[in-house]
Every structure is written in structure tokens, then in C-alpha cells.
C-alpha positions in Angstrom: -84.8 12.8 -57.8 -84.2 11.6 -61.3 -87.0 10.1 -63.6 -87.1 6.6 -64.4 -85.8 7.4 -68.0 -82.8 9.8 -67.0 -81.5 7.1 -64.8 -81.5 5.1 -67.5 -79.3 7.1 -69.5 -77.3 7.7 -66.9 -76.5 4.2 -66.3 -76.4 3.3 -69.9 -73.8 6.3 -70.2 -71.8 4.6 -67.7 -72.1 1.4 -69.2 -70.8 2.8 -72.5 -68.2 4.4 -70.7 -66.7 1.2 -68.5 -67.1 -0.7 -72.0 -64.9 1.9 -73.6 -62.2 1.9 -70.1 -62.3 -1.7 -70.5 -61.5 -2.1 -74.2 -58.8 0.5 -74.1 -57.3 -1.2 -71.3 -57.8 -4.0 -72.9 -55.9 -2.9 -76.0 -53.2 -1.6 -74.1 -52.9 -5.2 -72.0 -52.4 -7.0 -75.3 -49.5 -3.9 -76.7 -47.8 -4.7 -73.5 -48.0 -8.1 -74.3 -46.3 -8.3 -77.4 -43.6 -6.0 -76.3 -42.9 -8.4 -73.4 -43.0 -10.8 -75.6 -40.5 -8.8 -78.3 -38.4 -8.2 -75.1 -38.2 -11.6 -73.9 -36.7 -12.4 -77.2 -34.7 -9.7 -77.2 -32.7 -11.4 -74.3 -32.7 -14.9 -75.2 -31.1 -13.6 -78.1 -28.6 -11.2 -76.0 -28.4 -14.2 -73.4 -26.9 -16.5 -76.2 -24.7 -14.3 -77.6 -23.3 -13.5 -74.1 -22.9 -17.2 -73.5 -21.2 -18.1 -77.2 -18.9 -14.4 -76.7 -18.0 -16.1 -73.1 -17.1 -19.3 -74.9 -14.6 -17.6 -77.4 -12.9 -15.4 -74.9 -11.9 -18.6 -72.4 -10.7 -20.0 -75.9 -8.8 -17.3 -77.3 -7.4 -16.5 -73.3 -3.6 -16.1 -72.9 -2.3 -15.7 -69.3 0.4 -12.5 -68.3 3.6 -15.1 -68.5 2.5 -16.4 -72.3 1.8 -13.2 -73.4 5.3 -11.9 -72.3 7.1 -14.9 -73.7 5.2 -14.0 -77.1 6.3 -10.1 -77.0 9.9 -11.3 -75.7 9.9 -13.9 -78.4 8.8 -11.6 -80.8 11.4 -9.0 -79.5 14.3 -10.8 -79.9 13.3 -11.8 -83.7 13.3 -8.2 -84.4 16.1 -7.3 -82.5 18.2 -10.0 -84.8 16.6 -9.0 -88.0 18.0 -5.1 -87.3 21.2 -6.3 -86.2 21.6 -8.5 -89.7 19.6 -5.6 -91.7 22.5 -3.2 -89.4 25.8 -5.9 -90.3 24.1 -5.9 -93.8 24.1 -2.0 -94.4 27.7 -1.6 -92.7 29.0 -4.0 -95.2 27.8 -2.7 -97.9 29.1 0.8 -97.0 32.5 -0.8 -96.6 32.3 -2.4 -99.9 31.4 1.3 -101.4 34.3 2.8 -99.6 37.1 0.2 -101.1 35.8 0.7 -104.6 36.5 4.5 -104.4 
């Protein structure tokens, strides 16, 4: 068996050795930490943002029938200034024609 000496190397060895494990994993524990930490933030910050982007969409919501009043609003404006742009350019033409 092992000398009274050797076994204390040997156990001082492991000693060193746990000691190491333990501050490594120790180190580690407190990296993991501050990127949990980093992450938590992360989505509070993404949290909020979903909750004020969810505020402005209901705000700035238009339903199917208001949207196709807009467009058929908008259509018939156009539609009107083309026809008077149109009665405009026809007259004009006209009024070339006479004066030759």
C-alpha cells in the first residue's frame, strides 16, 4: 500500500484538483449569469416594443369596407381629374384646328 506521505500527495492533488473543478465551474456559473441576465433584458426590452408596436397597429387599423371606400373615393377623384385633363386636351385641339 501507499506510504503515509504518497497518500498525502495524492489527496492534496485531489484537493487542488476539486479546487480548480470548483472555481472553473464557478466562473462559468457567474458567465451564465450575466448572460441570463443580458437576456432577460434583452426581452423586456423586445416585450415592450411588441406591446407599444401592438398599440400603434390597433391605432392606425382600417377595416376591408373603409379601405375600399378610401381606394373608391380615391378612384373616382382620378377618374374626374382625367376626364377634365381629357375635356381640357380635346378643347384645346379644337381651338388649334379653327385657327388653321
Amino acid at each position: 500500500m501507499l506510504d503515509n506521505g504518497a497518500g498525502i500527495i495524492i489527496s492534496s492533488l485531489v484537493g487542488v484538483f476539486a479546487a480548480g473543478v470548483g472555481y472553473l465551474l464557478q466562473r462559468k456559473d457567474t458567465q451564465h449569469e450575466g448572460m441570463i441576465t443580458d437576456l432577460y433584458r434583452k426581452h423586456e426590452e423586445d416585450s415592450a416594443k411588441l406591446q407599444h408596436l401592438e398599440l400603434k397597429v390597433a391605432a392606425e387599423y382600417h377595416d376591408k369596407r373603409e379601405i375600399e371606400g378610401i381606394v373608391r373615393a380615391l378612384k373616382e377623384f382620378l377618374n374626374e381629374k382625367f376626364a377634365n385633363l381629357e375635356a381640357s386636351i380635346n378643347g384645346r385641339r379644337s381651338m388649334d384646328r379653327h385657327e388653321l
